[in-house]
C-alpha positions in Angstrom: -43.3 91.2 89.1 -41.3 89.7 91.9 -43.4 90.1 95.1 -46.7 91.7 96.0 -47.4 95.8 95.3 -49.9 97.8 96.9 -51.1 100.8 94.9 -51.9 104.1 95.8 -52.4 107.3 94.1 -50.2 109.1 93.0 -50.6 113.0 94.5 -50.8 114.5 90.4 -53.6 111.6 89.7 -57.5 111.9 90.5 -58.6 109.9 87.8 -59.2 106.4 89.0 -60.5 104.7 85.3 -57.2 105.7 83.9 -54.9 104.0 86.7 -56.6 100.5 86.8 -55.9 100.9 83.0 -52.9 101.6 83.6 -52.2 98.5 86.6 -54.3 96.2 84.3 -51.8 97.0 80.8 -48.8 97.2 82.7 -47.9 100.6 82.5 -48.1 101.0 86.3 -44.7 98.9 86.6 -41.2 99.2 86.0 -41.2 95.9 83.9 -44.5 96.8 82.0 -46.0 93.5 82.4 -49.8 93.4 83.2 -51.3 91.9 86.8 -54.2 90.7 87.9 -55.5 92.4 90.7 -56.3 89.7 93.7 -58.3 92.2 95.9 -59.3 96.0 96.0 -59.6 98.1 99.0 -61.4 101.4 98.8 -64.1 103.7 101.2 -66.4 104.6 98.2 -67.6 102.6 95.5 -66.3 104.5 92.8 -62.7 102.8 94.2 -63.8 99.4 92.2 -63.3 98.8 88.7 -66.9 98.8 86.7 -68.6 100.1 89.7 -70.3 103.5 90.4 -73.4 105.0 92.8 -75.3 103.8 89.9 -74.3 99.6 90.3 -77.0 100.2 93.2 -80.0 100.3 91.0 -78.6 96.9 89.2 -79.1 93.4 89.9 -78.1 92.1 93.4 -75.0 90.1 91.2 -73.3 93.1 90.3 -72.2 93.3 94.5 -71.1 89.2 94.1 -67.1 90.3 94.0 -67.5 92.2 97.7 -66.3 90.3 100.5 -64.2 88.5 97.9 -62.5 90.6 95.8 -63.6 94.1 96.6 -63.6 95.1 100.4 -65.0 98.3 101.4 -63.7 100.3 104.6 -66.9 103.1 104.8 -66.0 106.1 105.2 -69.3 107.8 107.0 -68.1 111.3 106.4 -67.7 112.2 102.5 -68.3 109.9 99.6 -70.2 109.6 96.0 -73.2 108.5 98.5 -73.8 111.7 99.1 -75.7 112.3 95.9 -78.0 109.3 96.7 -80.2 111.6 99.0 -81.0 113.8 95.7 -82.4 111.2 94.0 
């Protein structure tokens, strides 16, 4: 790819698994060739690759990539958090 690319979704695609499959193959780009992905931006942790409400009950290592590769903007209103006060 010749410059940077931010990705968003696309309005037909809720499934977030299946698009950083799709940005880490290649298939997300014109010229089909795979990228590594410098930084990720999301308001819920279910916007990270490998991550889920469920990384919380883990070892403190599995948050090392935040402030590094992940950033989180929270979003106070709505999120997969929600389901943490059922537990």
């Amino acid at each position: 790819m010749a410059g940077d690319a931010i990705l968003c979704r696309p309005p037909d695609q809720r499934d977030k698994r299946a698009r950083f499959e799709k940005v880490a193959s290649g298939e997300a780009f014109p010229d089909g060739k795979p990228v590594e992905v410098l930084m990720w931006v999301g308001d819920n942790i279910n916007d990270f690759p490998g991550m889920s409400q469920a990384s919380r009950k883990g070892p403190d290592d599995a948050f090392a990539a935040f402030g590094t590769r992940y950033f989180a903007l929270p979003n106070p209103v709505y999120g997969s958090w929600e389901e943490n006060a059922r537990e």
